[in-house]
N, C-alpha and C positions, 0 to 999 in steps of 0.2 A: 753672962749666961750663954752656954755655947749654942746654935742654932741647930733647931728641928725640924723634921719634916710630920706633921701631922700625918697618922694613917687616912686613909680613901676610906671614907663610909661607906662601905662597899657590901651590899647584902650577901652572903653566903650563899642565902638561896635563891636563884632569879625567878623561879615563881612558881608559885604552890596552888596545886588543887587537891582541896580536903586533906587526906593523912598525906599523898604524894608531893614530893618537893623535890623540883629539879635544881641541882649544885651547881657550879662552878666547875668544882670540879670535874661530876660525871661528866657537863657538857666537855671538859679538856680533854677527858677519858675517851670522850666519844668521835670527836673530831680530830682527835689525835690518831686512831684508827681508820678517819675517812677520809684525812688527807695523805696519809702514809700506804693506804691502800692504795689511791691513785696514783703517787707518788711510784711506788713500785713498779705500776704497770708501767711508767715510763721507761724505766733502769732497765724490766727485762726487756723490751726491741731491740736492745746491743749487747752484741756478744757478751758472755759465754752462753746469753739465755737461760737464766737459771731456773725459769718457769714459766708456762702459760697465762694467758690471760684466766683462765678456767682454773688452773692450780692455784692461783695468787686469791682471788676471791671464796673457795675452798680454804686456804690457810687464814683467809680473817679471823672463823671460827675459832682456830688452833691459837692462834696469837689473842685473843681476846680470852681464851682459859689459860693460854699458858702465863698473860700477865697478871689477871686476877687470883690465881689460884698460886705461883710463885710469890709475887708481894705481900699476901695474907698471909702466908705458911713460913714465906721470912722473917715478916714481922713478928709472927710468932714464936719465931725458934728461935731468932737474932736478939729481939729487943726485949721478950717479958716471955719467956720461957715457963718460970716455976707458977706466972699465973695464970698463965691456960691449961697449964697441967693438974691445978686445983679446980680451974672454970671452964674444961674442956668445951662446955655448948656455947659458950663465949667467941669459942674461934670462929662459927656461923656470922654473928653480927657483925659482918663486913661494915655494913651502914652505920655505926658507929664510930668509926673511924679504926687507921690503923695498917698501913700497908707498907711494906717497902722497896725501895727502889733496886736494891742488890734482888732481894727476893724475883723482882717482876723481868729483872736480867736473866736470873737463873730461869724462871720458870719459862722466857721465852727461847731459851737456849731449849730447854728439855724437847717444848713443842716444837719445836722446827728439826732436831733430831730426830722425832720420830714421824714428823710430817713428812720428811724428807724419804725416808726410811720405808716407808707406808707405801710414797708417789714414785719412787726408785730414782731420786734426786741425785747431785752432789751438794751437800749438806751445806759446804763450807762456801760453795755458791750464792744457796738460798740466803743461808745467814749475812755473806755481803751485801746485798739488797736489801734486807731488815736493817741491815745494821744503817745504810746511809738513808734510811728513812727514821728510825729512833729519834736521833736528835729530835724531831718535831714533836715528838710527844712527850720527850725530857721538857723541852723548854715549854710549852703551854702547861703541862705537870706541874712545873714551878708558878708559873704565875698565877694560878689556881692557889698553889699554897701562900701563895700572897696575900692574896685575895681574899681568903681564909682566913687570915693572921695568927698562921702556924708554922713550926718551923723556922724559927725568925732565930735572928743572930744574936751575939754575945753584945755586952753593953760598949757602947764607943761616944766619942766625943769627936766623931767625922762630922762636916755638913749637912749631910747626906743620911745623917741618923733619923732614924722612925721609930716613934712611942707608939709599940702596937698594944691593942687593949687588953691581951693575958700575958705579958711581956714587965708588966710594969711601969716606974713612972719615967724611966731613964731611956734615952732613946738607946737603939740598936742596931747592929747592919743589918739592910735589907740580904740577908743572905740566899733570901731563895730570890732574888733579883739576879745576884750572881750566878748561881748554879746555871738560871735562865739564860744567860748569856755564852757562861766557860763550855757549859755542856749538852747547851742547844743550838744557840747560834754559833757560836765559834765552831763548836765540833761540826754540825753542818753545811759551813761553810769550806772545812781541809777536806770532810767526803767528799763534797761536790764537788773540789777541782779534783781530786783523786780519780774520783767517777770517770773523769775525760780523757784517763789514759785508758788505750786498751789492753796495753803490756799486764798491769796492776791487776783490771776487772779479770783477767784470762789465766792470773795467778789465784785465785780462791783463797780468801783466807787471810790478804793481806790490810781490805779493809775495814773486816770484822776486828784484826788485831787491834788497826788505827782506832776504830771505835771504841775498846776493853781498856785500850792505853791513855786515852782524850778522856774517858769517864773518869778512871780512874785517880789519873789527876787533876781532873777539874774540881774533882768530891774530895779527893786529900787535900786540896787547897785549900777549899772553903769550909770545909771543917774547924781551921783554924779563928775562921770566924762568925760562925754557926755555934750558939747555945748547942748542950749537947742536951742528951734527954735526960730530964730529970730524974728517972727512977734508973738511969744507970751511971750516969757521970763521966769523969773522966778515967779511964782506963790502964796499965801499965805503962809507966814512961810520960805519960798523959796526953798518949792519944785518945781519938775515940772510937766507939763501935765503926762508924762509918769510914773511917782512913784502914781500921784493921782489915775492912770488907772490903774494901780496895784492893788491898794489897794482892790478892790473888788473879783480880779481874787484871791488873796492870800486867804480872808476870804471863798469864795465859796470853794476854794481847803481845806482848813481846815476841812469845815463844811463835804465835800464827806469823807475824811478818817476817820472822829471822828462819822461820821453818825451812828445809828444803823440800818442793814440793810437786808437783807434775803440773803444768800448765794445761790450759782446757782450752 
């Protein structure tokens, strides 16, 4: 019999008053924002200075709708399309789950576009400084969906496999373990040394790519072993939804660092 890792009986919800129940996740959601805010204000005191202390704390707002409002709207157009378009008041219950991560990319590109736009920024500035703060809230993202026991991997016969409780009786790779690691901590850790050059920070753009390019592959990776979602499966060629939504995030990030471009 191959060995397993028991799931963590880990409540979903850490504690509940009357109808209110606070997640897991919301707390990842939320702390994921409070340390990427402060995080920020570090990044801008060195050059290019992509924003104020006052402008940074102003775009939480911006960043807080442009990820909830991008991962709902991707979710819904990416992954179950024809059934919001029969359950249109459906797309409202955010609280029953349902987001996505390419979405919460897109929608936080859109706000900072027009954040930037609004403050008379350089766009590709801001977005560097988001972007080497993300990681943090990719990778507690994941371990929320851990914690969850959602999102979990394809069935294996590693050590290291985990029999989550809507998963089945066969264990699984913890795949949102990985993602936590390829596209929070790792990616995290090439920003940060990145961060220390000032040649790099003074080029705009090039470590927004590094971020588009790290996600990218860190998510077509683990796709391969990541369950995919049941009501769509496997895809032409038999990738999945998630490596195809890749694919564009990796080429954009390519194109930001190979770009030529005005230094600031």
């Amino acid at each position: 019999m191959m060995p397993v890792i028991a799931f963590p009986n880990i409540d979903p919800v850490i504690v509940q008053f009357g109808p209110l129940a606070i997640r897991w996740y919301a707390l990842a959601f939320i702390a994921g924002l409070l340390i990427g805010w402060k995080y920020i204000q570090k990044l801008i005191t060195k050059p290019p200075h992509a924003m104020d202390n006052a402008q940074v704390d102003d775009f939480v707002v911006w960043a807080t709708l442009g990820v909830v409002l991008g991962g709902r709207l991707g979710y819904v157009g990416f992954y179950n399309l024809s059934y919001y378009l029969e359950n249109p008041l459906n797309i409202l219950t955010v609280w029953q789950g349902g987001m996505s991560f390419h979405g919460g990319i897109i929608g936080m590109i859109a706000a900072m576009w027009l954040f930037s736009k609004k403050r008379s920024l350089n766009f590709l500035a801001v977005w560097d400084v988001v972007a080497a703060a993300a990681p943090i809230g990719l990778f507690l993202g994941r371990i929320a969906n851990f914690i969850n026991g959602e999102l979990f991997g394809r069935v294996t016969d590693v050590p290291w496999g985990v029999v989550f409780p809507h998963g089945g009786p066969s264990p699984r790779h913890p795949s949102q373990i990985y993602e936590a690691l390829l596209e929070g901590l790792v990616l995290f850790i090439v920003i940060y040394f990145l961060m220390k050059n000032e040649t790099i920070r003074r080029r705009p753009g090039i470590i927004s790519g590094v971020f588009l390019v790290g996600y990218g592959l860190s998510r077509a990776i683990v796709e391969f072993y990541r369950q995919p979602d049941a009501h769509i499966g496997f895809l032409s060629g038999g990738a999945t939804m998630g490596q195809m939504l890749s694919v564009p995030l990796f080429l954009l990030g390519i194109y930001l660092i190979w770009r030529p471009g005005p230094r600031v």
